[in-house]
Residue frames relative to the residue before (quaternion, step in Angstrom):
aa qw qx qy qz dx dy dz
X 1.0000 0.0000 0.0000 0.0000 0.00 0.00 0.00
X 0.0247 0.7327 -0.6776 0.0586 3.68 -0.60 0.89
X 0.2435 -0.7437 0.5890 -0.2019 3.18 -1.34 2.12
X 0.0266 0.6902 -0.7213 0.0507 3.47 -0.26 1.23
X 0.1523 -0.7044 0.6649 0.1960 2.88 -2.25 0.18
X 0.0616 -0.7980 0.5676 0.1931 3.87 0.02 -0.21
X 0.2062 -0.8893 0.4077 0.0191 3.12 -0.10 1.41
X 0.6774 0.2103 -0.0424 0.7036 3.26 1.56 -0.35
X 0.0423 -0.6809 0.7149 0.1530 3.88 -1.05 0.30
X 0.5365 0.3050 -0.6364 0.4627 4.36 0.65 0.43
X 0.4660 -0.5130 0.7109 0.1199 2.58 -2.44 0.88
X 0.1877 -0.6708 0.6566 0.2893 3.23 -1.48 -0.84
X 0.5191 0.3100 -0.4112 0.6821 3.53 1.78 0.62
X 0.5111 -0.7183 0.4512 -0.1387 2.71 -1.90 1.10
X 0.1765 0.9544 -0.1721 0.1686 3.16 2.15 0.20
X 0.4104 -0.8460 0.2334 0.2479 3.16 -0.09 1.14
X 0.7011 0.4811 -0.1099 0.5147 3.32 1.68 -0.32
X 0.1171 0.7410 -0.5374 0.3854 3.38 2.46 0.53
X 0.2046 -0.6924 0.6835 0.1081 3.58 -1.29 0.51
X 0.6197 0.6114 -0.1928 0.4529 3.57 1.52 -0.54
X 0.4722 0.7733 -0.3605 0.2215 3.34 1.33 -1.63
X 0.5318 0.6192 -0.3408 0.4665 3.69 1.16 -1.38
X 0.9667 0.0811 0.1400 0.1985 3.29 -0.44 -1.52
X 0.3748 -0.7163 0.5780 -0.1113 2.89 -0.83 2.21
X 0.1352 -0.6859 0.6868 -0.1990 2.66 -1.36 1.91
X 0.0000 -0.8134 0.5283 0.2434 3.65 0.47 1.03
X 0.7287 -0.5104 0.4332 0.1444 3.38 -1.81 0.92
X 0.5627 -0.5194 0.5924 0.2502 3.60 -0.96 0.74
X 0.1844 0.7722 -0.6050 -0.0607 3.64 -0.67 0.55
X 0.3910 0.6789 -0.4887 0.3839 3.89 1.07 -0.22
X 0.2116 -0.8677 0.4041 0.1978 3.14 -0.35 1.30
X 0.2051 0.7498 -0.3612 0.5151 3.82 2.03 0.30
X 0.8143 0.2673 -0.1369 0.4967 3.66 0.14 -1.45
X 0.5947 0.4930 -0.4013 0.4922 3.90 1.04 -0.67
X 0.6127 0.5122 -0.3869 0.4611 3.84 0.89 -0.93
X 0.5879 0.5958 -0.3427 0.4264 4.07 0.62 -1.11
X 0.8372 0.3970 -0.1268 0.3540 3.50 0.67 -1.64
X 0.5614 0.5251 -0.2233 0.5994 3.07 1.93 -0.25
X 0.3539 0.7319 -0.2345 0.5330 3.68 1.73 0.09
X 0.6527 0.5731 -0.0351 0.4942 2.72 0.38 -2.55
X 0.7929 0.4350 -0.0742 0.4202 3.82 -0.12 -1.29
X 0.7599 0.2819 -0.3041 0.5006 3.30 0.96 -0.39
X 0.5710 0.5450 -0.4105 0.4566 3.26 1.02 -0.35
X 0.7388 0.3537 -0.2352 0.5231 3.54 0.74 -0.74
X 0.7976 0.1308 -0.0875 0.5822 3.74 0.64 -0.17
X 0.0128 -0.7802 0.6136 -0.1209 3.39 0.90 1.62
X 0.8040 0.3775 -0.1592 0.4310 3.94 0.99 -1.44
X 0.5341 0.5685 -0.2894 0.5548 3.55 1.43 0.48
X 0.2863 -0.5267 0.7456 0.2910 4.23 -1.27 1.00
X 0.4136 -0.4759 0.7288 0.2671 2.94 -2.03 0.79
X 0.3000 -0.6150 0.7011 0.2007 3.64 -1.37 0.33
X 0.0728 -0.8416 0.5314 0.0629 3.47 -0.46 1.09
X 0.1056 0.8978 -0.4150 0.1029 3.79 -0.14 0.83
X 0.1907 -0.6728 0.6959 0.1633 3.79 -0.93 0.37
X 0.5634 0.4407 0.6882 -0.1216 0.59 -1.91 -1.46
X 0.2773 -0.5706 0.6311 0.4463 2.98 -1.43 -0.76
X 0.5262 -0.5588 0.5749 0.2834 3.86 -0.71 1.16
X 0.9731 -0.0658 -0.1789 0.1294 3.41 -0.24 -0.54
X 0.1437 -0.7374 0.4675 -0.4659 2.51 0.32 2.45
X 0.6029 0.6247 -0.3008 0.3947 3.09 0.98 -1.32
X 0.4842 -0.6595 0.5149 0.2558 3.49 -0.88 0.65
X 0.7958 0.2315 -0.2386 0.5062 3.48 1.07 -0.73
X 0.1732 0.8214 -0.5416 0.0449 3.85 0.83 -0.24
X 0.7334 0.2791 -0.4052 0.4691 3.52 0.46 -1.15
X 0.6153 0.5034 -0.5041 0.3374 3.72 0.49 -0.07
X 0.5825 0.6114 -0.3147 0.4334 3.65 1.09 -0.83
X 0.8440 0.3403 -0.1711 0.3775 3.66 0.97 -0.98
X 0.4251 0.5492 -0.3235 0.6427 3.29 1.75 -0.13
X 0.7344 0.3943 -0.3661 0.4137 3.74 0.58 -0.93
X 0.6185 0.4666 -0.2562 0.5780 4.09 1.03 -0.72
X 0.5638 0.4681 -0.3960 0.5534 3.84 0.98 0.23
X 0.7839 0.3505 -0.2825 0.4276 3.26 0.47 -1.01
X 0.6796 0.4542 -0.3692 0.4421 3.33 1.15 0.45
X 0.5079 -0.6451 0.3144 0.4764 3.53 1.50 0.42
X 0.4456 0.7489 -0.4520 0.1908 3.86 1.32 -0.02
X 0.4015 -0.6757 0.5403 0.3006 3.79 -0.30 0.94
X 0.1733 -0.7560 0.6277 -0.0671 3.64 -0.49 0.96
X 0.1321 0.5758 -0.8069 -0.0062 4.37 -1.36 0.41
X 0.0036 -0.7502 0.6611 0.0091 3.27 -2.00 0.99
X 0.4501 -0.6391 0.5916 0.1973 3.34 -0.60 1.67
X 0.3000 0.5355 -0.7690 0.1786 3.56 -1.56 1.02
X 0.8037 -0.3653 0.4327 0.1827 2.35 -2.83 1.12
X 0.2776 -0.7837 0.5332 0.1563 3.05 1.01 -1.15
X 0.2919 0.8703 -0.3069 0.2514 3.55 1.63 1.12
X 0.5104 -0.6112 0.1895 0.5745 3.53 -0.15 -0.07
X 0.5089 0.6016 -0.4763 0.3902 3.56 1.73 -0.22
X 0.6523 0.6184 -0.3261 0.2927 3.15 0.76 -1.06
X 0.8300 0.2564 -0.2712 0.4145 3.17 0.85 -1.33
X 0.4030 0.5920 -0.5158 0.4702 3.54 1.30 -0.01
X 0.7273 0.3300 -0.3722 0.4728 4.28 0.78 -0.25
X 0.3576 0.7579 -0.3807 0.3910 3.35 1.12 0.23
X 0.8388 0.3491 -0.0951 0.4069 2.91 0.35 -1.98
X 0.4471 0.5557 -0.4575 0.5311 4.05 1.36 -0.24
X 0.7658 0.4035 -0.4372 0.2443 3.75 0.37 -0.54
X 0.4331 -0.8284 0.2580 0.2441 3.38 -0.65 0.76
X 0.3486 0.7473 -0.2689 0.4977 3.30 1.90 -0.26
X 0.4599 -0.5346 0.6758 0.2145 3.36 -1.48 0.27
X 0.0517 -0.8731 0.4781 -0.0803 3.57 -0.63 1.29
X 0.1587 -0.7508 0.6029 0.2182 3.92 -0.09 0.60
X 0.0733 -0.7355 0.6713 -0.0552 3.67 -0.87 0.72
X 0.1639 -0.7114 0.6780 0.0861 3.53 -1.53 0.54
X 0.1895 -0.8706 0.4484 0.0704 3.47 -0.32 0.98
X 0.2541 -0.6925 0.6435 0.2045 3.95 -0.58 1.27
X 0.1619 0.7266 -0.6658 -0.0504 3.58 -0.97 0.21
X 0.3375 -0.8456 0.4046 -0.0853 3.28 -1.13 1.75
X 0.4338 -0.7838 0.3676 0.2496 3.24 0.31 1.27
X 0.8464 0.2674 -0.3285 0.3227 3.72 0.73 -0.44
X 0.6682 0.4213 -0.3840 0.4780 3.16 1.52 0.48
X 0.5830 0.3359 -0.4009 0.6217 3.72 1.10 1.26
X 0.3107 -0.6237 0.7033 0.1409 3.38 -1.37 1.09
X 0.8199 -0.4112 0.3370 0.2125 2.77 -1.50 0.39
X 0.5671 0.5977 -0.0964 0.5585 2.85 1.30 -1.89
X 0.8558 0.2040 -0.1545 0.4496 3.92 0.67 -1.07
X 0.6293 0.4439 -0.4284 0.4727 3.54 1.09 0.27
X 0.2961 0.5691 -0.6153 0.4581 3.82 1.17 0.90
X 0.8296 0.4371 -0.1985 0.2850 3.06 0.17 -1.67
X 0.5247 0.5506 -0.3250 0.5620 3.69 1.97 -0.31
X 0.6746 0.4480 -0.3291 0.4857 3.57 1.09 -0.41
X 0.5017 0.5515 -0.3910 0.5398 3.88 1.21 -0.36
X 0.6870 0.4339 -0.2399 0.5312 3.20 0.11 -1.36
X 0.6689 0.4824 -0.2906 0.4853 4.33 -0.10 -0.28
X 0.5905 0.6410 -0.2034 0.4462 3.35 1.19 -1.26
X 0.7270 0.4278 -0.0765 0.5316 3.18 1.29 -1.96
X 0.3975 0.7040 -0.5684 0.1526 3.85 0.81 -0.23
X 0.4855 -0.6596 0.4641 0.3373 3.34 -1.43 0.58
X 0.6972 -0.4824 0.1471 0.5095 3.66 -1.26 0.49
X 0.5254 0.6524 -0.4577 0.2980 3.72 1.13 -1.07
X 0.8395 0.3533 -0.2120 0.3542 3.97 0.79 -0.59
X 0.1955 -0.6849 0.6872 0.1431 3.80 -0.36 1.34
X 0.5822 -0.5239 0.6087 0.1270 2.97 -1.83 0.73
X 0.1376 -0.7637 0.5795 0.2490 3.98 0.01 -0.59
X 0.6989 -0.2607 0.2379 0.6221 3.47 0.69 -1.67
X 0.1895 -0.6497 0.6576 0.3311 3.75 -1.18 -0.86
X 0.3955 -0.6422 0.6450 0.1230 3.01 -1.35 1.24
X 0.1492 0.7654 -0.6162 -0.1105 3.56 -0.94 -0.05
X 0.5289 -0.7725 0.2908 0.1974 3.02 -0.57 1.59
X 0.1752 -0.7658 0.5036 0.3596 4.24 -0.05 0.65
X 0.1302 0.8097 -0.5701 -0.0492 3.32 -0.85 0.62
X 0.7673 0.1252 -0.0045 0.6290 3.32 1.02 0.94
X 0.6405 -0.5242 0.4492 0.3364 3.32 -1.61 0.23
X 0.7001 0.5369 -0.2824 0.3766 3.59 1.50 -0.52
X 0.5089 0.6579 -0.3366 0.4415 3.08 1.80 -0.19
X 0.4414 0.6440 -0.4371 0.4466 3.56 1.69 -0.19
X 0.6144 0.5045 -0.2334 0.5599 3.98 0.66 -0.99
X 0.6604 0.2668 -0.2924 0.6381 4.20 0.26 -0.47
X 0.6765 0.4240 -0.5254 0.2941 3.65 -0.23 -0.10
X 0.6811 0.3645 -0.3510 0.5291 3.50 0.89 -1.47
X 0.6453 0.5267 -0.4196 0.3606 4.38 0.45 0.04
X 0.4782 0.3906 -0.3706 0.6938 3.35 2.06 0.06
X 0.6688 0.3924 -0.4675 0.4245 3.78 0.27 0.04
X 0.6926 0.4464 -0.1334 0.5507 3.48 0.33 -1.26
X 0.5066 0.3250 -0.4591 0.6534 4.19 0.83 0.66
X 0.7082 0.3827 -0.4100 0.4288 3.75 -0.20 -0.57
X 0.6888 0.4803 -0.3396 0.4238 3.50 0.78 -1.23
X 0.4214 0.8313 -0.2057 0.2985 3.50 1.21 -0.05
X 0.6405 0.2391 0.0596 0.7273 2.67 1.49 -1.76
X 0.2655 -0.8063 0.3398 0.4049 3.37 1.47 0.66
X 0.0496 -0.7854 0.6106 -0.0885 4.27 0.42 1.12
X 0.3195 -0.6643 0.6302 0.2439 3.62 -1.06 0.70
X 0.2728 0.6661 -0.5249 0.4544 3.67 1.32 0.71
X 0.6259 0.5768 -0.3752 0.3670 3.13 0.08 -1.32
X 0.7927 0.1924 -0.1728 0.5520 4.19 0.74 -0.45
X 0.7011 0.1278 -0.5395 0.4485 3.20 0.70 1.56
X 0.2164 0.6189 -0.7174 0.2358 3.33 0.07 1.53
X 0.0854 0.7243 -0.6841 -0.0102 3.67 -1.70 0.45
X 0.4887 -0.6608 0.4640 0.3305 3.05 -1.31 0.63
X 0.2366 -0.6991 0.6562 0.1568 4.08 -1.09 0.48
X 0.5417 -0.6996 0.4278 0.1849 2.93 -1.32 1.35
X 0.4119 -0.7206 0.4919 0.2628 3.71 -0.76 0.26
X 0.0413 -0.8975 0.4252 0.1092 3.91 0.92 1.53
X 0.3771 -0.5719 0.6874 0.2413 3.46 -1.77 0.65
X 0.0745 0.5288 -0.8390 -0.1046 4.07 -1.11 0.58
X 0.9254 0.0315 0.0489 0.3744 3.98 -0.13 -0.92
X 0.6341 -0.5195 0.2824 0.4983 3.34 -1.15 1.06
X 0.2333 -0.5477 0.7998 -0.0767 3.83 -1.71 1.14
X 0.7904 -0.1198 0.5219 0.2976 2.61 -2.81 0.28
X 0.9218 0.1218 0.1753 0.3235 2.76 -1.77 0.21
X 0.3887 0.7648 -0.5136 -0.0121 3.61 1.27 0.28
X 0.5037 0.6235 -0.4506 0.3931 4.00 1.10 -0.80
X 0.5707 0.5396 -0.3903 0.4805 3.81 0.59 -0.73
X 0.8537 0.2278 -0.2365 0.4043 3.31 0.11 -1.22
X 0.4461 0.5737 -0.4984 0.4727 4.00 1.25 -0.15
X 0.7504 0.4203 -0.2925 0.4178 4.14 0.73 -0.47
X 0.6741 0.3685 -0.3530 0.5340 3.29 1.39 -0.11
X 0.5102 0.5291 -0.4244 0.5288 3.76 1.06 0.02
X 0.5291 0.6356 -0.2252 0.5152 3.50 1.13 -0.52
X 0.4468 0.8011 -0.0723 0.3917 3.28 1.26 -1.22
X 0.8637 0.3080 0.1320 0.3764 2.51 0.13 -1.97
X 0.5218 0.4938 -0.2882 0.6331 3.39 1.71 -0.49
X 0.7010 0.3784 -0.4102 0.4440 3.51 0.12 -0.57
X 0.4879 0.7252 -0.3014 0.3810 3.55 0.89 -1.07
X 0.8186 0.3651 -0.1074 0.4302 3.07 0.09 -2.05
X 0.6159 0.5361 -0.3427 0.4647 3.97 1.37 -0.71
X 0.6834 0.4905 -0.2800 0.4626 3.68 1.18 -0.63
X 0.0134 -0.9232 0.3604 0.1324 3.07 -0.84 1.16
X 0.2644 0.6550 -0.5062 0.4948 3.12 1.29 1.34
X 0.5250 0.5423 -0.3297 0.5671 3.48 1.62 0.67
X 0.7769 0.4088 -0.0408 0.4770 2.89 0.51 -1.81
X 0.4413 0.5092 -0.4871 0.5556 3.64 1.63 0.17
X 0.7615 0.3268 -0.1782 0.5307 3.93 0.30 -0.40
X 0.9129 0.1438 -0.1396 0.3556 3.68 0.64 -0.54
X 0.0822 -0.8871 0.3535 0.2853 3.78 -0.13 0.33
X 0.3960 -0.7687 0.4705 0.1758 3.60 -0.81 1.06
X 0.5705 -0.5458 0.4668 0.3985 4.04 -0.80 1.42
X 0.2123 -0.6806 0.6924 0.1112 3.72 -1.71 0.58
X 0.1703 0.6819 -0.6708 -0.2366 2.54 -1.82 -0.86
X 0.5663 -0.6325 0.4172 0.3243 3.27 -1.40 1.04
X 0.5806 -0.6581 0.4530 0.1567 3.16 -1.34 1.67
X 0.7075 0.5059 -0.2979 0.3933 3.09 0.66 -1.02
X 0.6266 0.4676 -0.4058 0.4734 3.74 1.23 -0.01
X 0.5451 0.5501 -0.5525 0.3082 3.38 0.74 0.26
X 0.3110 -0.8018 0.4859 0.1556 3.95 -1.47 0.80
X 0.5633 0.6108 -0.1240 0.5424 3.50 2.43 0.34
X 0.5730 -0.5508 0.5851 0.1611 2.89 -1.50 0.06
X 0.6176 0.5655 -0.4305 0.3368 3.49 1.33 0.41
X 0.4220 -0.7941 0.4170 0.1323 2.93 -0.41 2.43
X 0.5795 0.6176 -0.3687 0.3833 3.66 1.07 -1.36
X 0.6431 0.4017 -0.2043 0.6191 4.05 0.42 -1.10
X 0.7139 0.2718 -0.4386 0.4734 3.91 -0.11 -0.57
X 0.4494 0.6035 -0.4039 0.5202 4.15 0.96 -0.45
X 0.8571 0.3528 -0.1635 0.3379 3.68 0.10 -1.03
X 0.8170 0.2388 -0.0386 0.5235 3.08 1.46 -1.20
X 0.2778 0.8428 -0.4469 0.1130 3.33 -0.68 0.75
X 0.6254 0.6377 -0.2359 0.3828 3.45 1.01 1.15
X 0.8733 -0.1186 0.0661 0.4680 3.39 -0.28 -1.28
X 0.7426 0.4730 -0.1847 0.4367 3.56 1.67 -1.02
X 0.3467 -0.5354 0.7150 0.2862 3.86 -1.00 -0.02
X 0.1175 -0.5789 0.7968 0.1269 3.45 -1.79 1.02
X 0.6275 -0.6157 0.4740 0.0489 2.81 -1.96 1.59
X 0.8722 0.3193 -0.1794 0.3244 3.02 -1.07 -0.18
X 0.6703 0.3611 -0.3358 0.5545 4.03 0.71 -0.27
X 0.0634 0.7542 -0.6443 -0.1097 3.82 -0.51 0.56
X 0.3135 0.6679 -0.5085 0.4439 3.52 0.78 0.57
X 0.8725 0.1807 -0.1784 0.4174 3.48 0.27 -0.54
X 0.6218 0.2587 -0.4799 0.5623 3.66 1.09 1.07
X 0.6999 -0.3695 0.5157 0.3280 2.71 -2.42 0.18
X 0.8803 -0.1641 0.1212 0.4284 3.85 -1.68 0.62
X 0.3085 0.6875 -0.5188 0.4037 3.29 0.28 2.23
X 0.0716 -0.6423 0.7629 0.0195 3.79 0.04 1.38
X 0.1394 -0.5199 0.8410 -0.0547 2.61 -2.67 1.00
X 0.0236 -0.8294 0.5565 -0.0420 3.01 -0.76 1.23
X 0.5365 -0.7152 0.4287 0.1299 4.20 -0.80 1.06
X 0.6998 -0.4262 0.4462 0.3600 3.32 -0.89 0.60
X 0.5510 0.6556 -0.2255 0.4644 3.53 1.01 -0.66
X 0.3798 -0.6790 0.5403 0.3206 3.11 0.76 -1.18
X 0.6999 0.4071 -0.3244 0.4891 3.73 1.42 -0.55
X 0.5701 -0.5176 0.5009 0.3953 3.88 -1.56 0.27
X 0.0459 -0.6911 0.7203 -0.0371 3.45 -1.34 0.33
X 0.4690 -0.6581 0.4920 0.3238 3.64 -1.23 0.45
X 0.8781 0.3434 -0.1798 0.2805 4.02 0.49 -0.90
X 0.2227 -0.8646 0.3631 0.2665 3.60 0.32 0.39
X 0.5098 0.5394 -0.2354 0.6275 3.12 2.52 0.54
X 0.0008 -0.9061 0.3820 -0.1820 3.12 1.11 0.03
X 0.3789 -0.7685 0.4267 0.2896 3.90 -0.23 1.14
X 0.9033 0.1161 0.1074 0.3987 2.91 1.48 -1.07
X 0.3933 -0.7455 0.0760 0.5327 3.67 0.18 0.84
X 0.4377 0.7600 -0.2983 0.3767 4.03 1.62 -0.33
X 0.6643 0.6860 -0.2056 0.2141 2.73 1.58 -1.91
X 0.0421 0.8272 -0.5578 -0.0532 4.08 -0.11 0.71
X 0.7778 0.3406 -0.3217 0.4190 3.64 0.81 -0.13
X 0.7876 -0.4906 0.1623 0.3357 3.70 -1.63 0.79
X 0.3779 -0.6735 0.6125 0.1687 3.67 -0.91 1.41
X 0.0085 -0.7775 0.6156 0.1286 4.07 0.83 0.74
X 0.7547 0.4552 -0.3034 0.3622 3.38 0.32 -1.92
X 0.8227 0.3783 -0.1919 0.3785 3.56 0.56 0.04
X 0.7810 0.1852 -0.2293 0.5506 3.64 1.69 0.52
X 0.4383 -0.8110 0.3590 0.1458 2.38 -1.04 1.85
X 0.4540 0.4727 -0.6623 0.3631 3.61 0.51 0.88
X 0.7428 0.3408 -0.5487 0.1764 3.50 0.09 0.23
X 0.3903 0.6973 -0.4900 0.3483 3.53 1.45 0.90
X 0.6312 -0.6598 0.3653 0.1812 3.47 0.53 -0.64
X 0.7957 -0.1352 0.0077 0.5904 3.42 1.22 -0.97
X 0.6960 -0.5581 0.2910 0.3455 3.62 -0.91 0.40
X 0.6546 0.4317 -0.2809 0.5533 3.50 1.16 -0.48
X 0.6297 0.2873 -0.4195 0.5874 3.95 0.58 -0.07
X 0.4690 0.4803 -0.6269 0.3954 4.29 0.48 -0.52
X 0.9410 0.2029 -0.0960 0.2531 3.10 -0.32 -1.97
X 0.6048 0.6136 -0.3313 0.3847 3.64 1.36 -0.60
């Protein structure tokens, strides 16, 4: 069973390839109903980590109450963040031991500032584990900023440094710029199949065998260690749950109300890469 929540869908990055960026789902802040639904979730997924995602997660007006409150209930808990200075400046107030995954986005960090995001990670206190780093592929230039996000950790000589991976930039519905980003998702498939790449770089999974579809494009790309977020349509016994507090099927959703299947408009419910994108 694999339990996400997205507790927030605002960011405080601004990313041009955010598929979310649109739509605002304000957040449950009553800290009565957050305590019930956090109840709810452990009782039913006592032997399961919530996946805790946005957004950016901490945003949330109540987070430190949400994660202190799923601690104090033994509930095994991972949260995807930007890893910003708000974030980690809300990070460090929480008193709890926290497991975090960290997305880190090549066009909203220079170079110049994602040293100082790698210093500053380096220096967390013991209460934060690290899981992995995503680094988002957006491009062939994103090859040059990954190994400078490897080779900075190895610096400080971090056993990070061997769980960075690159994360795929994902189409569910037509976007900006969508031919640009259908050639760099492309990209990434060819990439991730070469392994005079994959000798130097590693590319985000997910375990095949959780998929519950026919979605050839994602079973093509993924096929290892990670779960992709946000589409529970295409795995076996996977709740997603909304800022709202209620389940819904798309984490891509046209709209923020929207609870039922965007077919005519995602291309997992085609099947294969040549009828998605051709």
């Amino acid at each position: 069973m694999n339990v996400d929540w997205e507790v927030v869908t605002k960011c405080n990055y601004t990313c041009k390839y955010c598929e979310i960026k649109d739509t605002i789902v304000k957040p449950v802040e009553d800290e009565t109903v957050l305590r019930n639904f956090i109840n709810m979730l452990s009782e039913k997924y006592s032997n399961t980590s919530i996946y805790i995602f946005g957004g950016e997660p901490f945003l949330h007006p109540k987070i430190k109450f949400i994660l202190e409150y799923l601690y104090s209930l033994n509930q095994e808990f991972l949260v995807q963040t930007n890893c910003s200075n708000y974030s980690m400046n809300q990070m460090e107030k929480i008193n709890i031991p926290i497991n975090i995954a960290i997305s880190i986005h090549p066009e909203m960090l220079s170079l110049k500032l994602l040293e100082n995001q790698l210093k500053k990670i380096n220096n967390f206190n013991s209460n934060i584990n690290v899981n992995h780093i995503a680094v988002m592929y957006t491009g062939r230039s994103s090859l040059e900023y990954y190994l400078h996000v490897v080779k900075g950790l190895e610096k400080y000589n971090s056993p990070l440094s061997k769980k960075v991976y690159f994360h795929p930039i994902s189409k569910h519905r037509p976007v900006d710029n969508e031919a640009d980003r259908l050639d760099k998702l492309r990209d990434f498939i060819k990439l991730s199949e070469n392994s005079a790449f994959t000798k130097v770089f590693k590319f985000e999974k997910a375990d095949n065998g959780k998929l519950g579809c026919g979605a050839k494009l994602w079973e093509k790309m993924m096929s290892g260690e990670f779960i992709i977020k946000g589409k529970p349509c295409i795995y076996k016994n996977y709740i997603l749950y909304g800022p709202d507090l209620k389940s819904y099927t798309c984490g891509y959703r046209k709209n923020p109300t929207d609870n039922i299947c965007q077919y005519k408009v995602c291309p997992l419910a085609y099947g294969s890469i040549d009828t998605i994108y051709d």
